[in-house]
N, C-alpha and C positions, 0 to 999 in steps of 0.2 A: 659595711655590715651585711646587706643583702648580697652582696655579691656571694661570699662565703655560704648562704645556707643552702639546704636540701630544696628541691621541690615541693617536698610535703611542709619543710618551715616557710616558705615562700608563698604560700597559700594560704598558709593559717595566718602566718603577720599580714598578707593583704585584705583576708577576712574581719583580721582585728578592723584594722585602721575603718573599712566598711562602717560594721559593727558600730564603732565610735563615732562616726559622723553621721549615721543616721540617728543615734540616741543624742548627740549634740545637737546635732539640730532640733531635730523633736524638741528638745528640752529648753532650746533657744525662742521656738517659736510660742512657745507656752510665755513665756518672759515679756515676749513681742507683743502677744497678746494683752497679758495683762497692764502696759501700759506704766508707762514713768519714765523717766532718762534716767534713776538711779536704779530700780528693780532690772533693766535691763543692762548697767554698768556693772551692778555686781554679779547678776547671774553670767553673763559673758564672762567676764573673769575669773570666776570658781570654775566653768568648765573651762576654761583655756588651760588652766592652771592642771587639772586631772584630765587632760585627754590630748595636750600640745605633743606631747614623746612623742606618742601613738600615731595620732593620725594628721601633727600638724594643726589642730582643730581649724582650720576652713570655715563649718557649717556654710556657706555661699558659695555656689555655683562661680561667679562672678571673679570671685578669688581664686578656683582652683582653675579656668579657665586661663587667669591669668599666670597661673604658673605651669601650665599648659605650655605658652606661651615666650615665656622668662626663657633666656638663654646662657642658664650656667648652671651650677651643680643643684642647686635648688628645682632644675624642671621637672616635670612630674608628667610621666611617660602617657598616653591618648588613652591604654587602654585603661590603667589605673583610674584618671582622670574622669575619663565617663563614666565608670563606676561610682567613683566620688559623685558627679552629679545623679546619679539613679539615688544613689542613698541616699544624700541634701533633698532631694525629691519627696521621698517617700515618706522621712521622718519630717518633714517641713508639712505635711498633709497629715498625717497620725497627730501630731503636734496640734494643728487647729481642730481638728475632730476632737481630740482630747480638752480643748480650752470650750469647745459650744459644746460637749457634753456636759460638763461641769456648770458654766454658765447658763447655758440655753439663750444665748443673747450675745453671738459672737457678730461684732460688728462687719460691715460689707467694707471693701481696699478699694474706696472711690477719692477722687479729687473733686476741689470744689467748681460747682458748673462752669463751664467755660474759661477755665482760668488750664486749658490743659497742656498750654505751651510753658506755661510758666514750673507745671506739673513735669514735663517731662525738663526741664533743664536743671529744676531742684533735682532729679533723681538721679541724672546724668552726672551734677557735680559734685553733689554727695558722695555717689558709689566711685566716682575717679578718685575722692583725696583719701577714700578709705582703701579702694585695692593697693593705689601708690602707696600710701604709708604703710600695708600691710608687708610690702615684698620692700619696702627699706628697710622696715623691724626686724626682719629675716634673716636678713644679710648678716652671716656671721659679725664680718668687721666691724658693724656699726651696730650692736649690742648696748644698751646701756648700760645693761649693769651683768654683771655674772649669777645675779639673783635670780630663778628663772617666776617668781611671783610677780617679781617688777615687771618686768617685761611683758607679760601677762597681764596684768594691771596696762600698759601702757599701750598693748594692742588692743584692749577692750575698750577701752578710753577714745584713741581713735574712733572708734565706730559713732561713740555718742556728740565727739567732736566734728566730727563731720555733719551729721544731723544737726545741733543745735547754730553753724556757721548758717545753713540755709535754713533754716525754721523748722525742722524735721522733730519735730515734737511731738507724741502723741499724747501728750496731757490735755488738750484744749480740747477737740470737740470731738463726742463720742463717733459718730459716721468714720471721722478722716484718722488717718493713720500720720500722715506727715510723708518723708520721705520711709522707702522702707530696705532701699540698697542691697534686695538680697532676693533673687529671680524663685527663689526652694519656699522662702516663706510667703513670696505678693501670692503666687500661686496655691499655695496651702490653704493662704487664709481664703482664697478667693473661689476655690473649688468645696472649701468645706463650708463656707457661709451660703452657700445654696441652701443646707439643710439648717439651717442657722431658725431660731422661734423669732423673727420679726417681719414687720408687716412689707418688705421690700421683696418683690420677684427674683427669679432668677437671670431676669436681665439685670438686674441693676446691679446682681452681685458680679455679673463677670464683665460689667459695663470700662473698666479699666483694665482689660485682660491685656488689649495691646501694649500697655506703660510699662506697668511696674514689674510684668514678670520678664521682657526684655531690653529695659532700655541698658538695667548692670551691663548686661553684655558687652554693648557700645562702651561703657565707660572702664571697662576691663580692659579693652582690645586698645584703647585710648592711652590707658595707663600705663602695659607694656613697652607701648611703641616710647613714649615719654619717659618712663624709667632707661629701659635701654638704648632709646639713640638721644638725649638728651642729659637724664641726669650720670649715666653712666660715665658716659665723656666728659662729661664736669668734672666731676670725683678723680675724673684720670690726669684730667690738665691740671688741677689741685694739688695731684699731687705730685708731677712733671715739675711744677712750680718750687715745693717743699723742698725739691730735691737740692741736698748742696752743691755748691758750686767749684770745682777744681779751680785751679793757678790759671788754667789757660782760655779758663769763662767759659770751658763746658761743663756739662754738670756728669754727675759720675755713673760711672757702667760697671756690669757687671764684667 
């Protein structure tokens, strides 16, 4: 499709896609903010659903890294890419401005004291089974369904599956977030709770600045390496295996 356009189509569809993941995300982090595993199942969904064509919806650094990354038709070229993370950026921060305006009581993206190895391996294995499962769901071949709402529904779903396997919950205590697997929003919420109306300084809000807004990364880079030199070879001997068998006990060629 992009091959064929103009220049000037070529800019406008890369503005689009832009465009759409900075207003996804934004719109993601507001979700985030408000807190639940179902307000954030169905808002991820509605927008996967209206902005998947377009831009893929991403909204996370972590994923679009990951498809950075990925070594087949699905990659997604550096410069593109960085863009996509400028935009997850920018609307991941407009996103939390926009929630402590409203609120004036946007909570601080701390973990709880000392527990901060355990902090970083819930994030790390979170954000792994959500990139992995994002770029299986991808995968033309393995499609569930030709619905594209399902499928939408079933990548959103992931995210909250991931979260609720390690305890990534944000229902329980107003301070902690849980897990938050998504590098555009720990930092949104964490750069905009500075200005946040509650009694905690400025240190305390960016006192987990090292965790949450890079460990995705590590678990992106993680997920690649294991999608492609592991589950891909799977999938290939699978289907090495499936293949019939001729008269002479080899299996058949083109």
């Amino acid at each position: 499709m992009e091959s064929s356009m103009s220049c000037g189509q070529m800019l406008k569809y890369s503005l689009s896609k832009l465009v759409m993941e900075f207003v996804g995300t934004m719109v993601f982090t507001i979700f985030f903010v408000a807190g639940g595993q179902t307000t954030i199942l169905l808002g991820l969904w509605i927008l996967n659903i209206f902005f998947w064509k377009i831009s893929g919806s991403h909204f996370n650094p972590a994923v679009t890294l990951a498809f950075m990354l990925r070594r087949d038709e699905k990659r997604l070229s550096w410069k593109i890419g960085v863009a996509y993370i400028v935009a997850q950026l920018l609307g991941a921060y407009a996103g939390a401005l926009l929630s402590n305006f409203y609120t004036f009581a946007l909570p601080i993206l701390i973990y709880v004291k000392g527990e901060w190895l355990r902090a970083i391996l819930q994030e790390l294995l979170c954000s792994f089974l959500f990139v992995f499962f994002f770029m299986i769901t991808t995968d033309d071949k393995l499609l569930f369904s030709e619905e594209k709402a399902i499928n939408c529904f079933i990548l959103a779903s992931s995210y909250i599956g991931a979260r609720s396997i390690f305890y990534g919950t944000t229902e329980t205590i107003t301070l902690y977030y849980g897990a938050v697997m998504n590098p555009a929003v720990a930092l949104g919420i964490q750069l905009a709770s500075i200005f946040s109306c509650h009694e905690y300084d400025e240190r305390s809000a960016l006192e987990a600045m090292y965790l949450y807004p890079t460990v995705p990364f590590g678990a992106a880079f993680l997920a690649v390496l294991f999608y492609e030199f592991i589950y891909k070879k799977t999938q290939a001997f699978l289907h090495h295996e499936d293949e019939p068998i001729s008269d002479d006990g080899l299996g058949e060629h083109d």
